[in-house]
C-alpha positions, 0 to 999 in steps of 0.5 A, a space after each residue: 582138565 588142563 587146556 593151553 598151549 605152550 610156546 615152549 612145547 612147540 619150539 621143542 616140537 619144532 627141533 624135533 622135527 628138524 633134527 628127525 628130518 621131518 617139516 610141516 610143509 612135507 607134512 603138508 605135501 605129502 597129505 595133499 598129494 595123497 588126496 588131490 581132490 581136497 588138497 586146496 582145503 587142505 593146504 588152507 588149513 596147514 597155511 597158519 603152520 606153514 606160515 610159522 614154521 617159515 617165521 622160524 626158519 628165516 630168523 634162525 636160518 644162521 644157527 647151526 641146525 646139525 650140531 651134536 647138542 642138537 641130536 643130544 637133546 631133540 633125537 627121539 630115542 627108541 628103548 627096546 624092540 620096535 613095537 615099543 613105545 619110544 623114551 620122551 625126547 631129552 628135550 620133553 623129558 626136561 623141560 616139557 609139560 608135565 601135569 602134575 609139575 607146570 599147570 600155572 608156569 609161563 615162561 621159559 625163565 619160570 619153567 627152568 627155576 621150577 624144573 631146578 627147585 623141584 625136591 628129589 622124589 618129584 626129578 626121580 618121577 619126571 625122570 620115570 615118567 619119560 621112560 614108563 610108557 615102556 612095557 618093560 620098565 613097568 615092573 621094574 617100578 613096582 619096588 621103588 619107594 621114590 620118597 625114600 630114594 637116594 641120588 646114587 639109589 636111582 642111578 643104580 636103578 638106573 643101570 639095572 633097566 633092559 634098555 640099551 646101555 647107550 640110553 642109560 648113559 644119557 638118562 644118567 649124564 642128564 641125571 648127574 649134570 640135570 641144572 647144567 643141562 636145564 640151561 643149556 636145553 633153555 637156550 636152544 630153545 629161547 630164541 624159537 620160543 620167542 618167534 613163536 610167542 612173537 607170532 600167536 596172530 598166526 596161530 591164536 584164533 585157532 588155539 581159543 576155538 578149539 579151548 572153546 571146543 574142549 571147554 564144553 566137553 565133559 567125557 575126554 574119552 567118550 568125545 577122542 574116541 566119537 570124534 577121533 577114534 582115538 582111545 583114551 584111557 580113563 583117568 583123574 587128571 587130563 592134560 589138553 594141550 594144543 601144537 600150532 606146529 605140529 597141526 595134524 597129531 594127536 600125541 598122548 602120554 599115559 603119565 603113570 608116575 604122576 596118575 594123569 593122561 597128557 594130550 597134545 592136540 594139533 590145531 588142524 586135527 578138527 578140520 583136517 579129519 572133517 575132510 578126510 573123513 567126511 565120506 566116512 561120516 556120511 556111510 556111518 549116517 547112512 546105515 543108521 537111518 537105515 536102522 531107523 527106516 521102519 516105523 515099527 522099529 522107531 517105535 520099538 527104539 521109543 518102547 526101549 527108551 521108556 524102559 529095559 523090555 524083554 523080547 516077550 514083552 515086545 512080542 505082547 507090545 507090537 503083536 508080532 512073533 518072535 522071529 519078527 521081534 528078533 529082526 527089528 530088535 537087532 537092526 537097532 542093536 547093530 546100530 548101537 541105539 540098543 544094547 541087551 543085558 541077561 537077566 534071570 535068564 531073559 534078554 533085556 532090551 535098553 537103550 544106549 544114550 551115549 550112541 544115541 546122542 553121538 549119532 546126533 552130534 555126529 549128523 548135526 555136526 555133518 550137515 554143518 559142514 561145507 560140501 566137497 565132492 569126496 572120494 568114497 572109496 
């Protein structure tokens, strides 16, 4: 599992933002406004992002923000219905982190050599890969035999997609003009790439806490889905990289050209969700003490740890009827301590580590944390 940040992913990041008419201090204002009573923790947290994307603005404040190279590069394009996922930006589509392509790259200067020097097959599947999140591009794919595929053959496929022609001209015209573009795209981008490598002392600590976070982790789905209720498909290769100007997102891309799973990961999302959902943590804690609250049940969940049970056995074990095993049996079923298998036409009882151990992280992690008066509505 790839874990960074990149100087370069943020300053794309950044244009995006300008270009969309979005900032992290509207960002910021719109979260506190909504949550009044945690809004001075959570203007803390923001503070490093704030405090970049000010560094930004003030150097770059001579540039012409609104020019049409601007919006040619940095405008997120919409394929298709609205229920649709989203062509990467041009920018992300050239020069953005890519899994399989940039693992060891640093550098913008390095990033565009590898970018113009990649062989024909690998441009095709970068290309690919920025528009095959789409449901209707996915089997339009299927036929393609990339490594055999001319230029004119993949411009031909090309004008053959179900997108709108506008957007065909654009992949074709970065196509076409793909070194050219690289340049251009790269100079944009240099002088904001510079202010934010120039300012990692804003930012740093908070990126190698969370490196240090995902170092531990050994099931990225298992911890997104725990953690942040976030569905992560599984995969061979993940890609982990965290935004110091996009601090509450989390953005994934299901590479499928390339087989890998990329995560951007925003600097706040760990403190920001402990505060949002602190009261949520505390009701999820709650109900599962609850489960555990009877003596006669935490035996039962100690009886299931040792070994798969049937409900007879239980019966026999704990010398209570049917109906009575039922009962407990069920509250640690609903907690997710105990899941059921059938087998030769009895219900087996066993137990569910991974909740279990979930349910511990999740009250450890609780009780660490500072208190605030939350709203529990």
């Amino acid at each position: 599992m790839f874990k960074s940040h990149s100087p370069i992913e943020d300053a794309i990041m950044y244009f995006t933002q300008i270009v969309n008419d979005i900032s992290v201090r509207q960002q910021a204002e719109r979260m506190c406004a909504n949550r009044p009573a945690i809004a001075d923790k959570l203007m803390q947290i923001y503070e490093s992002s704030l405090k970049l994307e000010r560094a930004i603005d003030e150097k770059l404040s001579g540039l012409i923000m609104r020019s049409s190279r601007y919006d040619h590069f940095f405008i997120i394009e919409l394929c298709g219905k609205e229920d649709e996922l989203p062509i990467a930006t041009v920018a992300k589509l050239l020069l953005g982190h890519s899994a399989a392509l940039d693992d060891d790259t640093e550098g913008l200067d390095s990033l565009c050599a590898s970018r113009k020097a990649l062989p024909r097959p690998q441009k095709i599947r970068l290309f690919l890969d920025g528009i095959s999140n789409m449901k209707k591009i996915i089997s339009f794919m299927d036929g393609i035999d990339i490594d055999t595929l001319s230029d004119d053959g993949f411009l031909n496929f090309l004008s053959t997609l179900p997108i709108p022609t506008s957007l065909i001209r654009k992949l074709t015209e970065l196509y076409v003009n793909y070194e050219s573009s690289i340049d251009e795209l790269a100079e944009l981008l240099r002088p904001a790439t510079a202010i934010i490598e120039e300012n990692e002392a804003l930012y740093g600590d908070a990126i190698q806490r969370l490196e240090t976070i995902f170092a531990g982790i050994g099931d990225l789905p298992g911890y997104m889905r725990g953690r942040f209720n976030c569905d992560v498909p599984i995969a061979d290769t993940y890609s982990v990289r965290f935004s110091a100007i996009d601090p509450n997102s989390i953005c994934m891309r299901d590479s499928m050209a390339f087989g890998a799973v990329e995560l951007t990961i925003g600097i706040g999302i760990h403190d920001i969700t402990e505060q949002l959902y602190g009261s949520y943590d505390s009701r999820r804690i709650s109900g599962c003490f609850k489960a555990l609250s009877d003596e006669t049940r935490i035996d039962m969940l100690q009886c299931v740890c040792s070994r798969p049970v049937c409900g007879l056995e239980l019966g026999d074990i704990f010398s209570m009827p049917p109906s009575t095993v039922s009962y407990h049996i069920n509250k640690l079923v609903m907690s997710g301590f105990v899941q059921n298998t059938v087998k030769n036409g009895k219900v087996y009882y066993q137990p569910n580590f991974e909740k279990i151990d979930e349910f511990i992280e999740l009250f450890r992690r609780f009780l660490k944390t500072p208190y605030i008066p939350r709203n529990k509505d």
